[in-house]
C-alpha positions as CSV (number, residue, x, y, z in Angstrom):
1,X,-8.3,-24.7,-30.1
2,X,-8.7,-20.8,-30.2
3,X,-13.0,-21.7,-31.2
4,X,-13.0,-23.4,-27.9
5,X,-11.4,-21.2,-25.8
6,X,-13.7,-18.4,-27.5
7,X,-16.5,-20.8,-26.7
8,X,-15.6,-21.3,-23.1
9,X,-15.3,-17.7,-22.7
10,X,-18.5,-17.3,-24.1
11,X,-20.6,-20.0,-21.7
12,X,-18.7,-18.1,-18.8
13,X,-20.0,-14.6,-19.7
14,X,-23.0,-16.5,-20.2
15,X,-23.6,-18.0,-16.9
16,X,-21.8,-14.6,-15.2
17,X,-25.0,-12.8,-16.6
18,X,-27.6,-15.5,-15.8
19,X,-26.2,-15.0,-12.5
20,X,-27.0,-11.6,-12.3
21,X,-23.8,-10.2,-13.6
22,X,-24.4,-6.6,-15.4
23,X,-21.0,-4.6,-15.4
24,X,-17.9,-6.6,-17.7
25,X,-14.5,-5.1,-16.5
26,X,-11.3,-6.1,-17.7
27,X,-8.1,-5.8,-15.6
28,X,-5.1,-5.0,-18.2
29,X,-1.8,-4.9,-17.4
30,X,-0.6,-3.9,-20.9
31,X,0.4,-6.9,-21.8
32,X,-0.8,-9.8,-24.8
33,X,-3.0,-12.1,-22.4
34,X,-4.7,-9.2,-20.9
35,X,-5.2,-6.8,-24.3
36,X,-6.5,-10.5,-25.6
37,X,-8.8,-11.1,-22.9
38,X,-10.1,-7.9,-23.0
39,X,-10.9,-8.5,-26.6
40,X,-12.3,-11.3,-25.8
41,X,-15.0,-10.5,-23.8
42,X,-15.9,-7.4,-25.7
43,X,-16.3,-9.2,-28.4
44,X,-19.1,-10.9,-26.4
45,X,-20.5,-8.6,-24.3
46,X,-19.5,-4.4,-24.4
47,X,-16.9,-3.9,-21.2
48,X,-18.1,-1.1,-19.1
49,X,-14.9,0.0,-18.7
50,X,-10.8,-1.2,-18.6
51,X,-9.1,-0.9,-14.7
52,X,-5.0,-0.9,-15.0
53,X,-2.9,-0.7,-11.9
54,X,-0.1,1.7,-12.0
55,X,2.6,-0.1,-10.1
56,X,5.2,2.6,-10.5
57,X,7.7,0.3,-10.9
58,X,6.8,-0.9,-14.6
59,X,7.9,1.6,-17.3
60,X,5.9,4.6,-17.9
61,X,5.3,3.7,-21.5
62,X,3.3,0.7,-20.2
63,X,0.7,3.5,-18.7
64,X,0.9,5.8,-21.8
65,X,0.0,2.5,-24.2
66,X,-2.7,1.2,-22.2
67,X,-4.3,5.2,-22.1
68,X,-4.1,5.2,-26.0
69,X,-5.4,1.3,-26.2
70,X,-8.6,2.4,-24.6
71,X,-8.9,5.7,-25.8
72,X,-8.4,4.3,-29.5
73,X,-11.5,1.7,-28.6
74,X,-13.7,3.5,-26.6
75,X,-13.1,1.8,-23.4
76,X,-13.5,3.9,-20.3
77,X,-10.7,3.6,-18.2
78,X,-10.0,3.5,-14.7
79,X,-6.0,3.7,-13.9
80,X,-5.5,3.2,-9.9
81,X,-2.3,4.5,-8.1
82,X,-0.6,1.4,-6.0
83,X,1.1,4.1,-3.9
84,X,-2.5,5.6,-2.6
C-alpha cells in the first residue's frame, strides 16, 4: 500500500508541474500526517519552503518542534500569526 500511495503522490506532483506548478509548499501542523506529507513530496520534488499556522491555542512546544524540524532539514519556514 505505502508504494502506491508514494506513487499517487508522485503522478500528482507530476501533473501539478505539467500544469505549470513551480513552488512545492507544505502546510505542517506538527503533527505525523503533515511531517509525512511533507516528506513525501520532498522526496519528489525540493519544497520551497514549510508554512505553519500558529493558532495560539496549541502548546508552544508544537511551534518550537516544527522551528527545529525545518531548521534540522533545510526547509525555509514561514510561521503565520492567526491573531494578525
Amino acid at each position: 500500500m505505502r508504494a502506491e500511495l508514494i506513487a499517487e503522490a508522485t503522478h500528482i506532483v507530476r501533473e501539478a508541474e505539467a500544469l505549470g506548478a513551480t513552488h512545492f509548499y507544505a502546510l505542517v501542523s506538527g503533527g505525523k500526517d503533515s511531517i509525512t506529507a511533507a516528506h513525501v513530496v520532498n522526496s519528489i520534488r525540493p519544497l520551497d519552503g514549510v508554512l505553519f499556522i500558529d493558532t495560539t491555542i496549541g502548546l508552544s512546544e508544537t511551534r518550537r518542534f516544527v522551528e527545529a524540524f525545518c531548521r534540522a532539514r533545510g526547509w525555509p519556514l514561514t510561521i503565520l500569526d492567526a491573531k494578525r
